[in-house]
C-alpha positions as CSV (number, residue, x, y, z in Angstrom):
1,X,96.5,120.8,99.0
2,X,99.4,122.9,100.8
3,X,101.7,122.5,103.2
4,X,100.3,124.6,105.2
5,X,96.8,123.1,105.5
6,X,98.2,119.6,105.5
7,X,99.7,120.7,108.8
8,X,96.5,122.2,110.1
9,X,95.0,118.8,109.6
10,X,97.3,117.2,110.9
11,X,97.5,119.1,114.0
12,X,93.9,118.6,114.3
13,X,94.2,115.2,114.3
14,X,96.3,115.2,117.8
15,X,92.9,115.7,120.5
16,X,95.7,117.4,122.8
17,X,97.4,120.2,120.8
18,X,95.4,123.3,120.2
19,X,94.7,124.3,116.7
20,X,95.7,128.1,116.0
21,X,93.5,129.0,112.8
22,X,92.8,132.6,111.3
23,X,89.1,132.6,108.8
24,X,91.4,132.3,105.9
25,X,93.0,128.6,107.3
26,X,89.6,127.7,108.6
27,X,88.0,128.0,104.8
28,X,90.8,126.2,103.6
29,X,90.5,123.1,106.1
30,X,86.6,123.4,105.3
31,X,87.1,123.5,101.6
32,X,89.7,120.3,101.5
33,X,88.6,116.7,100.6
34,X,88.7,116.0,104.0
35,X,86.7,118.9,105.3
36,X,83.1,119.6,105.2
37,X,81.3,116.7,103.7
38,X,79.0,118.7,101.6
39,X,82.4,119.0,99.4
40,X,82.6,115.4,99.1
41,X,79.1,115.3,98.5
42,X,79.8,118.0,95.6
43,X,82.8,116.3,93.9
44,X,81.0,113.4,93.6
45,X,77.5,115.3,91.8
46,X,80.0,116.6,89.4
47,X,82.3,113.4,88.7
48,X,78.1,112.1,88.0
49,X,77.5,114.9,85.8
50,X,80.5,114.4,84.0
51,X,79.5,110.4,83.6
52,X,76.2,111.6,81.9
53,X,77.6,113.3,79.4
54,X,80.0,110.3,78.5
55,X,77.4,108.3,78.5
56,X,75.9,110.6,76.0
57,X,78.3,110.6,73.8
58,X,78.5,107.3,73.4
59,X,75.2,107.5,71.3
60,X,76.7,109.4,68.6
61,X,80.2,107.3,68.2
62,X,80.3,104.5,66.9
63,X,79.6,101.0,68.4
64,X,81.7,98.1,67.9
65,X,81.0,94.4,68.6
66,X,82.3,91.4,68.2
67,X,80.7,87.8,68.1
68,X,82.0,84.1,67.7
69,X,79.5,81.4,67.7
70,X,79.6,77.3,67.1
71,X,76.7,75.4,66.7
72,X,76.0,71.9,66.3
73,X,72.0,72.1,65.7
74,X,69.5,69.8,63.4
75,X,66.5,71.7,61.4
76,X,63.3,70.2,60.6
77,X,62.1,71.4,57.6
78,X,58.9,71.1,57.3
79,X,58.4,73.5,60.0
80,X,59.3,75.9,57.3
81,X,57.1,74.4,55.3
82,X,58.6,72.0,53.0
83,X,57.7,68.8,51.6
84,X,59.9,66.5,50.1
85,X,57.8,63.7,49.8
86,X,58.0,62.5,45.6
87,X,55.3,60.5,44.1
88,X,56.1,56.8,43.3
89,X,57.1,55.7,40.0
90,X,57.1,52.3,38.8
91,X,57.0,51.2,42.6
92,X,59.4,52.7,43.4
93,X,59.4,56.0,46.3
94,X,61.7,58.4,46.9
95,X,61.8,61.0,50.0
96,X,63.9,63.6,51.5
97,X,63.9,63.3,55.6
98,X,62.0,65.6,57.1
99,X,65.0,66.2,59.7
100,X,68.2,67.6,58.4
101,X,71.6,67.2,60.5
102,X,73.2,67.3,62.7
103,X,75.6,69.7,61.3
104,X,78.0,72.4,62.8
105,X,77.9,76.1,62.1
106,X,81.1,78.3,63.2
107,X,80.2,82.3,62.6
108,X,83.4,84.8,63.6
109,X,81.9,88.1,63.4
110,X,82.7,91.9,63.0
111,X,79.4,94.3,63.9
112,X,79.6,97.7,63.4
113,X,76.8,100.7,63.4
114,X,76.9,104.5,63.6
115,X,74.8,107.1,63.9
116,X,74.9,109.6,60.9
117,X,72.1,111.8,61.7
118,X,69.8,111.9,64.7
119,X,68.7,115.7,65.5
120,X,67.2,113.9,68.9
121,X,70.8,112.8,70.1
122,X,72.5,115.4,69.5
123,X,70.3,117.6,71.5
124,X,70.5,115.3,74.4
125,X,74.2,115.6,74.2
126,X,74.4,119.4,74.5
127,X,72.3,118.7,77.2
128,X,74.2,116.8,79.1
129,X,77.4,119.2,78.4
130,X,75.2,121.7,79.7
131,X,74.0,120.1,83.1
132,X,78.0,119.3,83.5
133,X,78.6,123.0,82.9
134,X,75.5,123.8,85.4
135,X,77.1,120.6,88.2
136,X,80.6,122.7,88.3
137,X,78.6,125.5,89.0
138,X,77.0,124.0,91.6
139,X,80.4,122.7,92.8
140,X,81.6,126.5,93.3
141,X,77.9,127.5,95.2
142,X,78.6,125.0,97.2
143,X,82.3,126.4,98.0
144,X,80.7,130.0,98.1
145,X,77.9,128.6,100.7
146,X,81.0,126.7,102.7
147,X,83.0,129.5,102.7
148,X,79.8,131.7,104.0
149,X,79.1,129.1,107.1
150,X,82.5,129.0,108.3
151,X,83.1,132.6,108.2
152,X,79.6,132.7,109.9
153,X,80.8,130.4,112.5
154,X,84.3,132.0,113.3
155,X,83.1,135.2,113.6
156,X,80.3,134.0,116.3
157,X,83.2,132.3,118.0
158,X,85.3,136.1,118.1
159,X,82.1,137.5,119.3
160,X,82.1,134.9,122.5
161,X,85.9,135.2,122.8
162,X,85.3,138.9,123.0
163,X,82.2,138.5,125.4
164,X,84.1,135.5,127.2
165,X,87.5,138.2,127.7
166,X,84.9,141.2,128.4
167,X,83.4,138.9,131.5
168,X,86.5,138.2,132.7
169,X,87.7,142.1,133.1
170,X,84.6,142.6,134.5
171,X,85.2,139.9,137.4
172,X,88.6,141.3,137.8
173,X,87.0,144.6,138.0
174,X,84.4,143.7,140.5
175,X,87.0,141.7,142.5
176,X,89.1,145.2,142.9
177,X,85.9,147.2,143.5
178,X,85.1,145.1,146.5
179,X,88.4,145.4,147.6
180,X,88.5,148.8,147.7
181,X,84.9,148.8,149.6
182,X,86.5,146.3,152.2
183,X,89.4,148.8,152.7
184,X,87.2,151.7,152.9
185,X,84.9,149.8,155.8
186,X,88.2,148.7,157.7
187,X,89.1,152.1,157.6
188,X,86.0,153.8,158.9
189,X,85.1,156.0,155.8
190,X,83.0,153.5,154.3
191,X,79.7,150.9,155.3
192,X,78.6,147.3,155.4
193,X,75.7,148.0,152.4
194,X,78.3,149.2,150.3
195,X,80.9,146.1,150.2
196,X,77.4,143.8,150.0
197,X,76.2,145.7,147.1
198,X,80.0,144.7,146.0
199,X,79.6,141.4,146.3
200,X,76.3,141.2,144.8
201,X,78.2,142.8,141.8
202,X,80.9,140.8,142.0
203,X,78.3,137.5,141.7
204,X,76.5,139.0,139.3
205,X,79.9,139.2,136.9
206,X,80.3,135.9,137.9
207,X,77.4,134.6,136.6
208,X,78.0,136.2,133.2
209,X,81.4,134.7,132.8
210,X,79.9,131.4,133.3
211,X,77.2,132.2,130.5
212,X,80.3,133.6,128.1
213,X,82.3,130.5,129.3
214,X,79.4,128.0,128.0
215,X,78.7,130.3,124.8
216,X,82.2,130.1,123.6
217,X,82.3,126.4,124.2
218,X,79.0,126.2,121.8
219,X,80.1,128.4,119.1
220,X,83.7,126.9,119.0
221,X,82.0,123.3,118.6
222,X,80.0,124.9,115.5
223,X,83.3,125.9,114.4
224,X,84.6,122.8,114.1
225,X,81.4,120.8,113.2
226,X,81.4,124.1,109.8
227,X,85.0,122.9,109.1
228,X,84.6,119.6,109.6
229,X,86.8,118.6,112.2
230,X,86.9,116.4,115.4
231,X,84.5,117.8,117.7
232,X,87.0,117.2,120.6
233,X,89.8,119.5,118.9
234,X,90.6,122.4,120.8
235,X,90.9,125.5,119.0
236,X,92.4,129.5,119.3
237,X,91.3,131.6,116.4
238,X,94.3,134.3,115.4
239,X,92.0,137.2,114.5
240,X,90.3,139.6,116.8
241,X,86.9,141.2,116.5
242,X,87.6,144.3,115.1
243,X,86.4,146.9,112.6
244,X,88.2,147.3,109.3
245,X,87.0,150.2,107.0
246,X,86.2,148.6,103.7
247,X,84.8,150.5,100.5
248,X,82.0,148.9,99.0
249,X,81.4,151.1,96.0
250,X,78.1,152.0,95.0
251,X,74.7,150.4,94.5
252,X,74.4,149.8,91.0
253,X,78.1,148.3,91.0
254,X,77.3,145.6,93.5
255,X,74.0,144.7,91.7
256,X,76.4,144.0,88.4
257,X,79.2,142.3,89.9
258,X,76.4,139.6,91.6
259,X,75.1,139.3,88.5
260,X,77.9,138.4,87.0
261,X,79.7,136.1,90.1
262,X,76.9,134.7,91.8
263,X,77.4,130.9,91.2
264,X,73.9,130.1,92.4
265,X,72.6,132.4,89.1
266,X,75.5,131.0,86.7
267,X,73.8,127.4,87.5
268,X,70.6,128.2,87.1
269,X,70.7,130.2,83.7
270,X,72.4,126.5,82.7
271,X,70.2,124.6,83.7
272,X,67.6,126.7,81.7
273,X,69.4,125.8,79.0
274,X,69.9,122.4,79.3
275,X,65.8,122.6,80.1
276,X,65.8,124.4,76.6
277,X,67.8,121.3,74.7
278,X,65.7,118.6,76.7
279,X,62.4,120.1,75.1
280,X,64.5,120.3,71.5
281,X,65.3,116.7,71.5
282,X,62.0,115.1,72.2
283,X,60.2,117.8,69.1
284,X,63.1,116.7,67.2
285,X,62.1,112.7,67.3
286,X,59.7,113.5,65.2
287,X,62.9,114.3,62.4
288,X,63.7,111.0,60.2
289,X,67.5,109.6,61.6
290,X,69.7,107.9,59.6
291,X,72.1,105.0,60.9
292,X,75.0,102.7,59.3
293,X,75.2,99.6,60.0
294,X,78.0,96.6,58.4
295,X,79.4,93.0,59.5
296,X,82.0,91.0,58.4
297,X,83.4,87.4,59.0
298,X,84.0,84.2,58.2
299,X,81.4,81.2,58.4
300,X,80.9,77.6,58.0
301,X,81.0,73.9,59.5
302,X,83.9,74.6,61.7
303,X,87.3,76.4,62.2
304,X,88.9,75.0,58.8
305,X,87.5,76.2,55.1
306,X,85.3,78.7,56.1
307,X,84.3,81.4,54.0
308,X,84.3,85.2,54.3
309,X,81.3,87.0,54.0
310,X,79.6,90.2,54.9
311,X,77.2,92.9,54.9
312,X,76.9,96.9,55.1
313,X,73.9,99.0,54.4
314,X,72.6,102.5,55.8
315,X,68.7,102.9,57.5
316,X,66.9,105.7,57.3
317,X,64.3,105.5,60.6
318,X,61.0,108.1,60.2
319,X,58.8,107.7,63.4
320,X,54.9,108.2,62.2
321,X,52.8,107.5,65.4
322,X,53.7,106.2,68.5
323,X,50.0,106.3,71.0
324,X,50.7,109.8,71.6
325,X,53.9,109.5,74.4
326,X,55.8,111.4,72.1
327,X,53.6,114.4,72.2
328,X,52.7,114.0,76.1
329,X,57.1,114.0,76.5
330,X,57.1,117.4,74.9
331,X,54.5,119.3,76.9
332,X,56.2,117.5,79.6
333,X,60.1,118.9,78.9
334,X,58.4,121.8,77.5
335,X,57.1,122.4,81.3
336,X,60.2,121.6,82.7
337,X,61.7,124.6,80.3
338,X,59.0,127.6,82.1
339,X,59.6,125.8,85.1
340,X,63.0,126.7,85.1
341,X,62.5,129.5,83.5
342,X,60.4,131.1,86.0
343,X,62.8,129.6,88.8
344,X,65.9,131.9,87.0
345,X,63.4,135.1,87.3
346,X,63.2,134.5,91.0
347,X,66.4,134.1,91.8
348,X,67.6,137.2,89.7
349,X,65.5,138.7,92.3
350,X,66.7,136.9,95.3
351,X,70.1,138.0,94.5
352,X,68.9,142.0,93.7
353,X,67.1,141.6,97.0
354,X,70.1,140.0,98.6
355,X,72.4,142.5,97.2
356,X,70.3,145.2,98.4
357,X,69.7,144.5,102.0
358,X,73.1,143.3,102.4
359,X,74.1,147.1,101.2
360,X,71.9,149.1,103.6
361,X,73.0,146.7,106.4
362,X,77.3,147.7,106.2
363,X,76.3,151.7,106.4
364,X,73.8,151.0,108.8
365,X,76.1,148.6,110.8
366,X,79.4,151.8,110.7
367,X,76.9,153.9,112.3
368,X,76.2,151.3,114.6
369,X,80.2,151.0,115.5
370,X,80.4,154.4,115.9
371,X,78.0,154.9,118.4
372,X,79.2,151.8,120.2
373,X,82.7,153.2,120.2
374,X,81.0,156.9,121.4
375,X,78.9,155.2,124.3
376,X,82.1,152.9,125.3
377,X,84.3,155.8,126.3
378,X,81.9,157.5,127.9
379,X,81.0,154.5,130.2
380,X,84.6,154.2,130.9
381,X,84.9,157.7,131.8
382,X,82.0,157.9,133.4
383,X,83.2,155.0,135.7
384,X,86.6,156.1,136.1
385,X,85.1,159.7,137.7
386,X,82.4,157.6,140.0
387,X,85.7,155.7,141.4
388,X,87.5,159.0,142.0
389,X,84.3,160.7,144.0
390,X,83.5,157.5,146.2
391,X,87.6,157.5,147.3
392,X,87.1,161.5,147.9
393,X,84.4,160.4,150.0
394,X,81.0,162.7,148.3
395,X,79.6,159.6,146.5
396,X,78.4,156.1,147.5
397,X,79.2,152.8,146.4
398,X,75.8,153.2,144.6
399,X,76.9,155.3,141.8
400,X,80.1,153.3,141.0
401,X,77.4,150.1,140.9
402,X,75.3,152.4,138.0
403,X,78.4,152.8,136.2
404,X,79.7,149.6,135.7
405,X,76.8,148.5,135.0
406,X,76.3,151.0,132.2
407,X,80.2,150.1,131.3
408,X,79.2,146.3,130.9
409,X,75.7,147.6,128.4
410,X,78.6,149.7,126.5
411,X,80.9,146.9,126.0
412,X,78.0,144.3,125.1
413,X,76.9,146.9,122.7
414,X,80.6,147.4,121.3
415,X,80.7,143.4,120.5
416,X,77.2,143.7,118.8
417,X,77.9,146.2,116.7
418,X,81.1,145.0,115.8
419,X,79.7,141.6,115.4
420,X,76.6,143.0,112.8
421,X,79.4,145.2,110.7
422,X,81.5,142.2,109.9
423,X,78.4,139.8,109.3
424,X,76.7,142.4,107.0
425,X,80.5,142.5,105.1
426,X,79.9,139.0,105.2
427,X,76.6,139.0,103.8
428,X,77.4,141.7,100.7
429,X,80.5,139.2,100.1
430,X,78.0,136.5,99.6
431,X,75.1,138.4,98.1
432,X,78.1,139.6,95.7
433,X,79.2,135.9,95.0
434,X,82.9,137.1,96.3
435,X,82.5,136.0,100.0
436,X,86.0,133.4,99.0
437,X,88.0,136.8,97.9
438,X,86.8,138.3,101.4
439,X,88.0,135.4,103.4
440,X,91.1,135.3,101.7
441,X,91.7,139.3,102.6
């Protein structure tokens, strides 16, 4: 973690000090350990991944154990079926007792067994080395789909700052308006209906500055709640809603580059794979496995004069019939294998889809801008020459209400079209899997 966001964070913890953030900063908070919980909740599916395949592993090394036992028993033999009982001779019997002890037993004991071959294991360890592969995978689609949200957010919350600073010229424009109309009235040249119909402009500005107020408050709160902060933290984003020329190359160009970074599609091609080595192992049970096993220690009736002894051998297991599970497992795993199978084909064509519409929307959104831009200077020209004929006295108040009108649908459109060419970059980013690399820009 750097410096930098250490400070951000710490910032944010003061509820009085306003947090200054640019989209870069506000990924970076949302990407910490102490950001959006989905990270946490990422970290820890791939620390459980990893564990798996530990765990794994442990079936192919070998395992150790170590045993000390002292017994003080009796046996009675004729539950193994002995019989000491001797036939008299000359009148005279002899028996061994049935019961035998007590006596002690002290066994100090070395175990050891490893698996030499087991074709079933050791596809269930490349499994598992798979699914980790396929967890940190996941860990960077998450990231990507972090990254996505935030940038989301912050650029809804420029769009209401924008709206939000828009209102508040307009207010300042409608206060001046009615002003003037005042003037104009005190002075003879100009009539009651015209300042009313400047008021009534004047409240209707009003009212949308307390909508863009409210909206701002919403999508800042969003903001936060995407990064992970305090909800109660007040925050001033450094960037502006602007338009920034970007090339995005061609078609064909994007389609490779998401088929290559897309994290979602890296994840899913491993866990086809893994699929792929679950199936293996459960055919390959049906393979014979072959184990070592060997002990060594010292027994007899207590700690002193005991004698070492011990054992080694190797088994060789073949599995002949087992009620059919066996069989059952591998239609079972082999479904699992077309399942995710078929779930890879869809998502290559989620992504070409993604890719696609993501493309047509960033030349459709620049023509969008451009025509925004077009209609905004007009509207402000067209106000600027309704102002000038109502002070030369050969319009009313009416037309200079009809152009700021039209000036405020010019300015909403300007925000729109700004706001849909910066979330279709946003979207080819993501449909491209290098949303993170446009953030950082």
């Amino acid at each position: 973690m750097t410096l930098e966001l250490v400070g951000f964070l710490l910032l944010a913890a003061q509820p009085e000090a306003t947090m200054r953030v640019s989209l870069k900063q506000a990924v970076e908070v949302a990407l910490a350990p102490e950001g959006s919980p989905k990270m946490a909740i990422a970290q820890e599916t791939m620390r459980q991944a990893e564990a798996r395949r530990l765990e794994t592993r442990g079936d192919l090394l070998p395992n150790l154990e170590s045993s000390v036992a002292d017994h003080r028993e009796t046996v009675n033999l004729k539950a193994f079926g002995f019989n000491f009982n001797f036939p008299t001779i000359n009148g005279f019997s002899f028996a061994i007792p049935s019961i035998v002890g007590p006596f002690s037993v002290f066994d100090a004991r070395v175990t050891v067994q490893q698996t030499m071959l087991d074709f079933s294991t050791i596809r269930r360890y490349q499994a598992s080395k798979v699914n980790e592969t396929a967890a940190k995978s996941d860990f960077d689609a998450t990231k990507n789909q972090i990254s996505d949200q935030v940038a989301r957010a912050y650029l809804t919350t420029l769009r209401a700052d924008a709206a939000l600073a828009t209102a508040r010229a307009n207010v300042q424009l409608s206060q001046a308006l009615l002003d003037q109309a005042r003037r104009l009235k005190d002075a003879g040249t100009g009539t009651g209906i015209e300042v009313t119909r400047a008021e009534v402009q004047l409240a209707n500005d009003q009212q949308r500055l307390v909508v863009a107020t409210d909206d701002r408050r919403r999508a800042a709160l969003n903001l936060l709640r995407a990064m992970g902060l305090k909800l109660d933290t007040p925050i001033e984003l450094t960037d502006a809603l602007s338009y920034k020329a970007a090339d995005i190359g061609d078609l064909n160009s994007a389609l490779a580059v998401a088929r290559e970074m897309r994290a979602e599609l890296k994840a899913q091609k491993q866990r086809e794979v893994s699929a792929r080595f679950n199936y293996s192992s459960v055919k390959d049970e049906r393979l014979p496995s072959v184990a070592a096993d060997a002990n060594y220690g010292t027994i007899g009736t207590g700690l002193i004069g005991n004698q070492p002894t011990y054992t080694y051998g190797f088994s060789v297991r073949v599995p002949v019939f087992d009620g059919g599970k066996r069989d059952y497992r591998r239609e079972e795993t082999f479904s699992q294998y077309r399942q995710e199978q078929a779930r890879l084909r869809d998502l290559e064509q989620q992504v070409e889809l993604d890719v696609r519409l993501a493309f047509d929307s960033v030349h459709a959104a620049e023509s969008e801008v451009k025509t925004a831009e077009d209609g905004l200077q007009l509207a402000r020209q067209e106000l600027a020459q309704a102002q000038r004929r109502y002070l030369a006295g050969v319009a009313n108040g009416i037309e200079v209400t009809d152009a700021q009108n039209r000036l405020a649908r010019a300015q909403e459109n300007e925000i729109a079209a700004l706001y849909d060419y910066n979330v279709a970059r946003i979207d080819l980013a993501t449909a491209t899997g290098r949303i993170r690399e446009y953030v950082n820009q």
